[in-house]
C-alpha positions as CSV (number, residue, x, y, z in Angstrom):
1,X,-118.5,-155.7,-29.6
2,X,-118.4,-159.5,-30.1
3,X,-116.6,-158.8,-33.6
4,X,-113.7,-156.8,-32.0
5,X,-113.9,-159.8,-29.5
6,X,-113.2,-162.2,-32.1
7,X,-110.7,-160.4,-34.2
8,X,-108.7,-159.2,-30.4
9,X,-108.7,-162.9,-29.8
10,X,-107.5,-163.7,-33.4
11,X,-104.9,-161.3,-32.7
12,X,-103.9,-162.6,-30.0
13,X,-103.2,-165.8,-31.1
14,X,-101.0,-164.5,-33.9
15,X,-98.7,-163.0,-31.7
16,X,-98.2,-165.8,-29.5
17,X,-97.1,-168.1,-32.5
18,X,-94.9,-164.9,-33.7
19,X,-93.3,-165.2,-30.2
20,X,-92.9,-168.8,-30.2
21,X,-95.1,-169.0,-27.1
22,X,-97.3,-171.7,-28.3
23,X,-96.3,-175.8,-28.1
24,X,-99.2,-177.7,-29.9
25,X,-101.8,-176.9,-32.5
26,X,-103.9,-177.8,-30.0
27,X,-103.1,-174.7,-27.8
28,X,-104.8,-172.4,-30.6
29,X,-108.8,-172.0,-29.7
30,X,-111.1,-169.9,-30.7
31,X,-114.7,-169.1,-30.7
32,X,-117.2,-171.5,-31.6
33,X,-118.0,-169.0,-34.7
34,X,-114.3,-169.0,-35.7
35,X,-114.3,-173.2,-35.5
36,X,-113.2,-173.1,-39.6
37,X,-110.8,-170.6,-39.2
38,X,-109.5,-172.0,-36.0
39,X,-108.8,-175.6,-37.9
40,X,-106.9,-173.4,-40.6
41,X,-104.8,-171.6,-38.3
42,X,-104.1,-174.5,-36.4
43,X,-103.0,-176.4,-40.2
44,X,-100.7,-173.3,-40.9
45,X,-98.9,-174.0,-37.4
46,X,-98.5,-177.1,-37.5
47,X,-96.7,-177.5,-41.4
48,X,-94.9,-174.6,-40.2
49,X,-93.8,-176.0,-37.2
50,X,-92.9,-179.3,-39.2
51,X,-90.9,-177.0,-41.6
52,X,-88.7,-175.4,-38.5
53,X,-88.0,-179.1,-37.1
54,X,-86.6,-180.2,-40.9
55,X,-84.8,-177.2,-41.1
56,X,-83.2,-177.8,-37.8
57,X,-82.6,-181.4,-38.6
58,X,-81.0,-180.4,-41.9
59,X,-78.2,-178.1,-40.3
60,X,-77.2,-180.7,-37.5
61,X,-77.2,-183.3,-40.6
62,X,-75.3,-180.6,-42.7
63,X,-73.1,-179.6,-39.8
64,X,-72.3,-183.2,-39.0
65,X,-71.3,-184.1,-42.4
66,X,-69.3,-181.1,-42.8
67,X,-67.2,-181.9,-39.5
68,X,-66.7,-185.5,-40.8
69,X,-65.5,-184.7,-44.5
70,X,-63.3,-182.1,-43.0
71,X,-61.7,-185.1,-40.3
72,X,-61.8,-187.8,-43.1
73,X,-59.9,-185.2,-45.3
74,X,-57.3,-183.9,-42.8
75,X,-56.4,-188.0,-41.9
76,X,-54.6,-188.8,-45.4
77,X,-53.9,-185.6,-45.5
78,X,-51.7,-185.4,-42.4
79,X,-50.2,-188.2,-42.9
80,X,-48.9,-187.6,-46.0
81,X,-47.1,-184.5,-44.7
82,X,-45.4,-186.4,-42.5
83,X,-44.2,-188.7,-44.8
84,X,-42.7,-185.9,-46.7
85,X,-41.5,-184.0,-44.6
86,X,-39.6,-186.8,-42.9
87,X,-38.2,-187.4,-46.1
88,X,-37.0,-183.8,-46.8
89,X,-35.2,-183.7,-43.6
90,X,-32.8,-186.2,-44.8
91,X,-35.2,-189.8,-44.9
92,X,-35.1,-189.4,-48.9
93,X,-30.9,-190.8,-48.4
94,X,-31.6,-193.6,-46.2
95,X,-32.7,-196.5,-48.6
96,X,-34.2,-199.0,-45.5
97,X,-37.2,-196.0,-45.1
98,X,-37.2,-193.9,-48.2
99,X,-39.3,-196.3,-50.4
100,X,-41.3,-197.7,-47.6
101,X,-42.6,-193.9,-46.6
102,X,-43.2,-193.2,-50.4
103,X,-45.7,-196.1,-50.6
104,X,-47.7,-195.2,-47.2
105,X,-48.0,-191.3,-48.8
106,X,-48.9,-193.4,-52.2
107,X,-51.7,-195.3,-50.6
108,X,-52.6,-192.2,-48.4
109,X,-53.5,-190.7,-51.7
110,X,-55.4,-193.3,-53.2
111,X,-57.4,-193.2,-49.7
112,X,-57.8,-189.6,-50.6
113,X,-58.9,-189.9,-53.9
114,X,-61.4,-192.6,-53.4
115,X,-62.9,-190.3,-50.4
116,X,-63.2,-187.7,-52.9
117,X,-64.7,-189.8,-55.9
118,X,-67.4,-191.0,-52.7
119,X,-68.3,-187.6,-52.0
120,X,-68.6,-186.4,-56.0
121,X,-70.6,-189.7,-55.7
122,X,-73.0,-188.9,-52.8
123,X,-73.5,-185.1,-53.9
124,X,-74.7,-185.8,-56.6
125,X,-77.2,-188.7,-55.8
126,X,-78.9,-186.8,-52.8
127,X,-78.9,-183.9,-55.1
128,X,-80.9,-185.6,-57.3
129,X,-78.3,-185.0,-59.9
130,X,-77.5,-189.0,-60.7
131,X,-78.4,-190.6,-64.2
132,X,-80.1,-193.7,-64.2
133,X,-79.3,-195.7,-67.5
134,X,-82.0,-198.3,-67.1
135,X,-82.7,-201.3,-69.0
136,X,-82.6,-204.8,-69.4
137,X,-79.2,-206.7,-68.7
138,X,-77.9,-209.5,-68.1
139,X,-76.2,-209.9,-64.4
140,X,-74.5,-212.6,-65.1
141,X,-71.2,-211.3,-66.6
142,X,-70.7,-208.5,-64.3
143,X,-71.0,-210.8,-60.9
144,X,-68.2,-213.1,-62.9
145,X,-66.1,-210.7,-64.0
146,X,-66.1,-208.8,-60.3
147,X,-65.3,-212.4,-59.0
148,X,-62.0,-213.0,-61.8
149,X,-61.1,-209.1,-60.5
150,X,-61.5,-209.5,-56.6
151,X,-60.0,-213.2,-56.4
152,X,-56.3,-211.9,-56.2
153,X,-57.4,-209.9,-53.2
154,X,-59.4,-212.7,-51.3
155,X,-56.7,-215.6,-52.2
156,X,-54.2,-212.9,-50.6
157,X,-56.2,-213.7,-47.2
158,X,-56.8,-217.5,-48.0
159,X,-60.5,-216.8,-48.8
160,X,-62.1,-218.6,-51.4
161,X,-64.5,-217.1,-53.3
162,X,-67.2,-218.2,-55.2
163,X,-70.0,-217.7,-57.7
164,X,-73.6,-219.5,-57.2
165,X,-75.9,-218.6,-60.0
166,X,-79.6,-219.9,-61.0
167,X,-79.9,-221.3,-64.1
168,X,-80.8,-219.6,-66.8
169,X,-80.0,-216.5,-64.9
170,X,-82.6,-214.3,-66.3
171,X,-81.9,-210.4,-67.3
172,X,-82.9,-208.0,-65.0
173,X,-83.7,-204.4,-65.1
174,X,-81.9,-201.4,-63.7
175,X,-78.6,-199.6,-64.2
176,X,-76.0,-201.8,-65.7
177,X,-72.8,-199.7,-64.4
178,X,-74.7,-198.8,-60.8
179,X,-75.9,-202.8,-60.1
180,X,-71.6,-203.1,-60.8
181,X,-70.5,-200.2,-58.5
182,X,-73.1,-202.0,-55.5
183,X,-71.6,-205.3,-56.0
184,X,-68.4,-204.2,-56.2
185,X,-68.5,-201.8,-52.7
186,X,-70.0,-204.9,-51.6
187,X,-67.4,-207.0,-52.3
188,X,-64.2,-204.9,-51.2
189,X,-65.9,-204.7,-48.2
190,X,-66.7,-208.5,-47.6
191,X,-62.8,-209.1,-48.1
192,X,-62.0,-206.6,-45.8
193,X,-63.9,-208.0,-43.1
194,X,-63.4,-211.5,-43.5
195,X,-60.5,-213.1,-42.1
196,X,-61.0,-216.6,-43.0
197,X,-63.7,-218.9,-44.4
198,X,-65.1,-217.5,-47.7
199,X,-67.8,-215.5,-49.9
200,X,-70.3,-215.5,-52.2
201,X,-72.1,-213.6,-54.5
202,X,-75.2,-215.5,-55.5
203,X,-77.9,-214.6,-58.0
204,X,-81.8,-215.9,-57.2
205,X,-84.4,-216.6,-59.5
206,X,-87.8,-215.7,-58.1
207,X,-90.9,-215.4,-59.9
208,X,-91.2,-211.5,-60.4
209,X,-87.6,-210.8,-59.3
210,X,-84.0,-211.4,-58.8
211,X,-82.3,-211.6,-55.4
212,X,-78.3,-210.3,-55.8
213,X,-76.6,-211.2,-52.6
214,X,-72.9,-211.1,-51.5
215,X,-72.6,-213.3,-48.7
216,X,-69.2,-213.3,-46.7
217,X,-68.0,-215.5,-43.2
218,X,-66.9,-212.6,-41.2
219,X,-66.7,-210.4,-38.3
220,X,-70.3,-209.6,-38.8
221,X,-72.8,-207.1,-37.6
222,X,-74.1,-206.2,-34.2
223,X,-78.1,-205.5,-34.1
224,X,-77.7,-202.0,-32.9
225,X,-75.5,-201.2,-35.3
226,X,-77.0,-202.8,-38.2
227,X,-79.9,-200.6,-38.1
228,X,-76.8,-197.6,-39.1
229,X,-74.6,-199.2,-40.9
230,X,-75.9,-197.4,-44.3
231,X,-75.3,-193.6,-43.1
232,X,-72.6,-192.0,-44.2
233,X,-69.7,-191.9,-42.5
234,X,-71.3,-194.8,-40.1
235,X,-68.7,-197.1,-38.9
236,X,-69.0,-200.2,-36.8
237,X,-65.0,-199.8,-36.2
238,X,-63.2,-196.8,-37.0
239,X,-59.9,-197.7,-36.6
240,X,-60.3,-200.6,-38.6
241,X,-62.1,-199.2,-41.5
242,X,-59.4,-196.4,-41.7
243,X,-56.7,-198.6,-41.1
244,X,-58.0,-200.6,-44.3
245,X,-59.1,-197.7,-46.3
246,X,-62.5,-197.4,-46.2
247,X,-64.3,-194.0,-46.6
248,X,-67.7,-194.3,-44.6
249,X,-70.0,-193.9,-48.1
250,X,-69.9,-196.4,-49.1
251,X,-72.5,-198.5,-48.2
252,X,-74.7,-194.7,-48.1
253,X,-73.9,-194.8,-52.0
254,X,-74.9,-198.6,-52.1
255,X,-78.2,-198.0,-50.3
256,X,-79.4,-194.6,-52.6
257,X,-78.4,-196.8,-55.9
258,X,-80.4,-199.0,-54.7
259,X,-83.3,-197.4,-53.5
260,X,-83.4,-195.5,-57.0
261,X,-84.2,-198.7,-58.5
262,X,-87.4,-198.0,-56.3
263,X,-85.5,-201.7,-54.0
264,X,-83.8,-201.8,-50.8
265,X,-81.1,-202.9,-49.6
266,X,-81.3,-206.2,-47.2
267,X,-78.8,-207.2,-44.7
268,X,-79.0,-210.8,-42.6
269,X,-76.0,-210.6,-39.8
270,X,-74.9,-212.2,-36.4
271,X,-72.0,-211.2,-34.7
272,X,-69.0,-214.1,-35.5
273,X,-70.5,-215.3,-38.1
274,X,-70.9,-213.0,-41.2
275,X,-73.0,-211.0,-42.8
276,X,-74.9,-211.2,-46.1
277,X,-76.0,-208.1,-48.0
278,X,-78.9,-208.3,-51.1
279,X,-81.2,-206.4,-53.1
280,X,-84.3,-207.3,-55.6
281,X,-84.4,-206.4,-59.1
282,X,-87.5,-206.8,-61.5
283,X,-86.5,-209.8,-64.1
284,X,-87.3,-209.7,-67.4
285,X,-90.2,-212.3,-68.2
């Protein structure tokens, strides 16, 4: 009789987790005979329980990233129909617009196209599909020649900038062509917010490590946002960041580069002031 008790009770319990009836792992009890098999239930709903909430979370993260490639997308996209088709209804013979719509669909592509290399670019790092060449480098001549490339750009806006370097700058370990593709997100976006003052990119010697920073003068970064600002698609101003090009990955690549060089990524920012954004990379010694 007590045995038909226990296994009724057992029972019991099974069909209110089958029916989604109980909240807790705490809510299972059985007999003081049962205690083991109680605790192992009560394991099975609880990973199981964790399971369904990642699940969940993984469709509304899935969902949401769908709806935002699909509006980033449909943006340049737009916009360059209606460049063309303005044109082919007669635009293409007037010489004071034709030119001037053929360079916003030009630059609408080349938004388009860098949107697509960023998501070829986050696909494949959260699917675990991204090649890490790592070894020992020098930094030194990829933080200068990023500086000779993106001087152009920041002398366009009167910004100086400038190169501050330890001395000997020591080698460092990690992905030569990834630590270039950080810096250089990095960099386009210190330009694009900054309006005036200048920026840096810096190299620190410490005694196990070296600190990379780019260090800019600009709009900066409010705290609640900060604690975003690497998700994709995360922007502090739309408007502006599409009006200037910018896909929303890429400071989401910047951050899984960098965290695949087992780092993070550190960010120092007030409002009106600027921002300055640095990892750590094991030196040679």
């Amino acid at each position: 009789m007590k045995r038909k008790k226990e296994v009724n009770s057992i029972a019991e319990i099974i069909r209110k987790i089958r029916n989604n009836q109980l909240i807790d792992h705490y809510d299972i009890h059985l007999s003081a005979d049962l205690r083991y098999l109680e605790d192992e239930i009560r394991e099975m709903f609880r990973r199981n329980k964790e399971v369904i909430e990642n699940l969940k979370k993984l469709e509304k993260v899935r969902t949401e990233f769908l709806g935002n490639v699909s509006h980033e997308l449909r943006t340049p996209i737009f916009a360059i129909q209606g460049f063309i088709e303005t044109l082919l209804d007669g635009a293409i013979n007037d010489p004071q617009v034709n030119l001037s719509f053929l360079q916003k669909a030009n630059q609408h592509l080349n938004n388009l196209n860098n949107l697509l290399n960023d998501l070829i670019d986050i696909s494949m790092i959260e699917s675990g599909q991204m090649k890490m060449n790592l070894r020992y480098f020098d930094p030194e001549p990829i933080v200068r020649n990023l500086v000779n490339e993106f001087k152009p750009y920041a002398e366009n806006k009167n910004l100086e900038l400038d190169v501050k370097l330890s001395k000997p700058v020591p080698e460092v370990y990690g992905d030569k062509e990834k630590i270039r593709q950080v810096l250089s997100n990095l960099l386009v976006n210190a330009i694009k917010y900054t309006e005036k003052g200048r920026i840096e990119v810096g190299i620190q010697d410490y005694e196990k490590e070296v600190r990379i920073y780019v260090r800019d003068t600009g709009i900066g970064i409010d705290p609640e946002d900060q604690r975003r600002i690497f998700e994709r698609f995360y922007r502090v101003d739309k408007n502006r960041s599409r009006e200037l090009g910018g896909t929303g990955l890429g400071l989401a690549i910047v951050k899984h580069i960098i965290e695949a060089h087992n780092s993070r990524m550190e960010l120092i920012s007030q409002p009106g002031e600027g921002s300055e954004f640095a990892f750590r990379l094991k030196k040679f010694v």
